[in-house]
N, C-alpha and C positions, 0 to 999 in steps of 0.2 A: 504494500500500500504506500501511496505515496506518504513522503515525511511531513509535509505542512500539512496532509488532511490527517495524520494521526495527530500531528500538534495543538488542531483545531478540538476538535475530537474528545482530546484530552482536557482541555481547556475549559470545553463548552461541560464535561462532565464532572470538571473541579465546581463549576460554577453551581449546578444542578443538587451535587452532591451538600454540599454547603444550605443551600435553602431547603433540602428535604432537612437533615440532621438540624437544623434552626428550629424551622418554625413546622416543621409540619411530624415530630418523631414526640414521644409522649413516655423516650425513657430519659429518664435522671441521669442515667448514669453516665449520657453522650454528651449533656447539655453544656459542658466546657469545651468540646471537642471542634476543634476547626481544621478543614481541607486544607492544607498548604501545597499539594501537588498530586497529579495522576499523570501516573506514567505507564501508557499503553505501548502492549507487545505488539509488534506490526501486521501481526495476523488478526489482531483485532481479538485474539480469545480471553488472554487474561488483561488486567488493571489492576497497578498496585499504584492503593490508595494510600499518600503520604499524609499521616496528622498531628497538630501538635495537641500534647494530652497533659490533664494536670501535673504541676512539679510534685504531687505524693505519689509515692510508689501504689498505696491499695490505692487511690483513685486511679491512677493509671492502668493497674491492673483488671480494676471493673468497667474501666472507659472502654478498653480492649475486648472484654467479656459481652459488653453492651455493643458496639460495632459487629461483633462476630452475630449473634443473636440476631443485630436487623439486617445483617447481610442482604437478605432474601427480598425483605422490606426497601430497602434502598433501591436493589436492582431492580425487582418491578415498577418502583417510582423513576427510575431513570429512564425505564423503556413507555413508559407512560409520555414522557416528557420529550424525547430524543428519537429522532427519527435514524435508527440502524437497523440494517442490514442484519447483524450479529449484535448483541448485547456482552459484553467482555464480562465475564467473571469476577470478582470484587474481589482485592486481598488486601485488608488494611494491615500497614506497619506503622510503626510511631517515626517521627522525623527525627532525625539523630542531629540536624543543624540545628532546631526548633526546642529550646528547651524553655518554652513557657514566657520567652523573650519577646516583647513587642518589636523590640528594636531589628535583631536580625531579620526578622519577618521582612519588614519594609524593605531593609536594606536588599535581599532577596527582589523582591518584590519591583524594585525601582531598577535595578538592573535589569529586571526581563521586559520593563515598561510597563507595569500593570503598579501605581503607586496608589491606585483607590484602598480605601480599606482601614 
């Protein structure tokens, strides 16, 4: 697949992902939880979902707990929402540059041109 339409792709499903886990997800245990990247395989099968998660380890731990449980939830909302072909498979990991810091966010953030936020 071509590299801009998976960057697109990615982008548009960062965006998506972010507003189901906000306002439309009804567990506690997400509600810290913000998209900071997806990064899609070119095949389009998997997506691994970058986030930053509370600075506690047990919130982190059931932030993890709580994503894994709406997996299924999330990707039906994205396929509701996104017009694909294939729907990628959802793998959240925690962002390893993302430790709970406003500041790198942005900084991230304003190098790839997206400084909203």
């Amino acid at each position: 697949m071509d590299e801009l339409r998976t960057r697109r792709v990615a982008e548009a499903m960062r965006e998506e992902l972010s507003e189901l886990i906000r306002f439309e997800s009804n567990d506690p245990r997400i509600a810290q939880v913000d998209v900071t990247e997806v990064v899609v395989s070119p095949d389009m099968k998997r997506a691994d979902v970058l986030v930053s998660l509370p600075a506690d380890a047990e919130e982190r731990r059931q932030a993890l707990e709580g994503l894994e449980s709406a997996r299924h939830y999330l990707r039906r909302g994205l396929m509701q929402r996104m017009e694909l072909f294939r729907m990628p498979e959802l793998k959240f990991r925690a962002d390893a540059e993302v430790t709970g810091g406003a500041l790198e966010k942005l900084k991230r953030r304003m190098r790839r041109g997206r400084a909203r936020d």
